[in-house]
N, C-alpha and C positions, 0 to 999 in steps of 0.2 A: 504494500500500500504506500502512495506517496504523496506527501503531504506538503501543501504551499501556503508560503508566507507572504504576506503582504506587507509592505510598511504604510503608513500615514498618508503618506504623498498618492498611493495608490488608492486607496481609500477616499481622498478626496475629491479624486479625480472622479470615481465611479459614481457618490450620491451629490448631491446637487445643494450644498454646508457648503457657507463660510464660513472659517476657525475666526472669533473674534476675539482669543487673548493667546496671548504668545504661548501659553501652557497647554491650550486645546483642552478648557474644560468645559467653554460653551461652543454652542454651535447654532446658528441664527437661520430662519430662512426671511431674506430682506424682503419678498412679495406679501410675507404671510401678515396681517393685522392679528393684535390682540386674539386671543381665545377669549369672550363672554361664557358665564356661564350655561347660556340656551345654544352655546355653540357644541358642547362636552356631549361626547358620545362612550359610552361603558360597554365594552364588552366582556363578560366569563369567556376566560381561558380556565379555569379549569373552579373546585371547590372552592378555593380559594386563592386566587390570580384575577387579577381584571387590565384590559389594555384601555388607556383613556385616549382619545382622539378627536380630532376637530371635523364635525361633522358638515363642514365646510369644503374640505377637500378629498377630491378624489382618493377613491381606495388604495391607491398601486400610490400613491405618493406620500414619502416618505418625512411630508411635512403635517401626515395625517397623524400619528403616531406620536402625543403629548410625555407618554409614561406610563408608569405601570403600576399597580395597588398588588399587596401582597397580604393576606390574615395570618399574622406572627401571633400567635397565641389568643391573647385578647387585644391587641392594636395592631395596628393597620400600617404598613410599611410602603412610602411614597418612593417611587423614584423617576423625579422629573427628568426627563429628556433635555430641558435647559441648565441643568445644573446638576450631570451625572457621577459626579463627586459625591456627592452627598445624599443619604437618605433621611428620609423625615418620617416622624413617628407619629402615629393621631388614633387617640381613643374610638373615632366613629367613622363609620366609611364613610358619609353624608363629606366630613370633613376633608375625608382625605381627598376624596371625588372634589371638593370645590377649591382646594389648593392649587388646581391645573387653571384653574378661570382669572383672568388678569382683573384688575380692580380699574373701572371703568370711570374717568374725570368727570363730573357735570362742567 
């Protein structure tokens, strides 16, 4: 069996990301506005997994795809797509699902 590596540069070339900090921890798409939260769409991948996405954009595009909800015991484990560093922890899914939605100016 043989196996291939990719680097960064290859990877960027393939999805349609710009790296916007020298460390490559976010990744932006500059067409995309805000996620609202009437925009959040929840999918079950399995008991406990869900994929959050913007029901804005087509399925095959990979600026559909917000993050992901995980059930760790009794809380809810976030992990945003803009900020794949870091996981965030929430007592309720309601919460965890509304952490994906931008906060909207009047």
């Amino acid at each position: 069996m043989t196996s291939t590596t990719r680097n960064i540069d290859e990877l960027v070339e393939v999805w349609p990301v710009r790296i916007t900090s020298n460390e490559g921890a976010s990744v932006s798409y500059p067409q995309q506005a805000p996620c609202a939260a009437d925009d959040l769409e929840v999918r079950n991948l399995s008991d406990h997994e869900w994929r959050v996405g913007d029901r804005r954009c087509h399925e095959r595009s990979p600026a559909k795809v917000l993050g992901y909800i995980e059930k760790c015991a009794s809380n809810f484990e976030v992990l945003n797509l803009k900020d794949p560093r870091q996981v965030f922890i929430f007592d309720h899914f309601e919460a965890a699902v509304a952490s994906f939605a931008s906060a909207v100016s009047l």
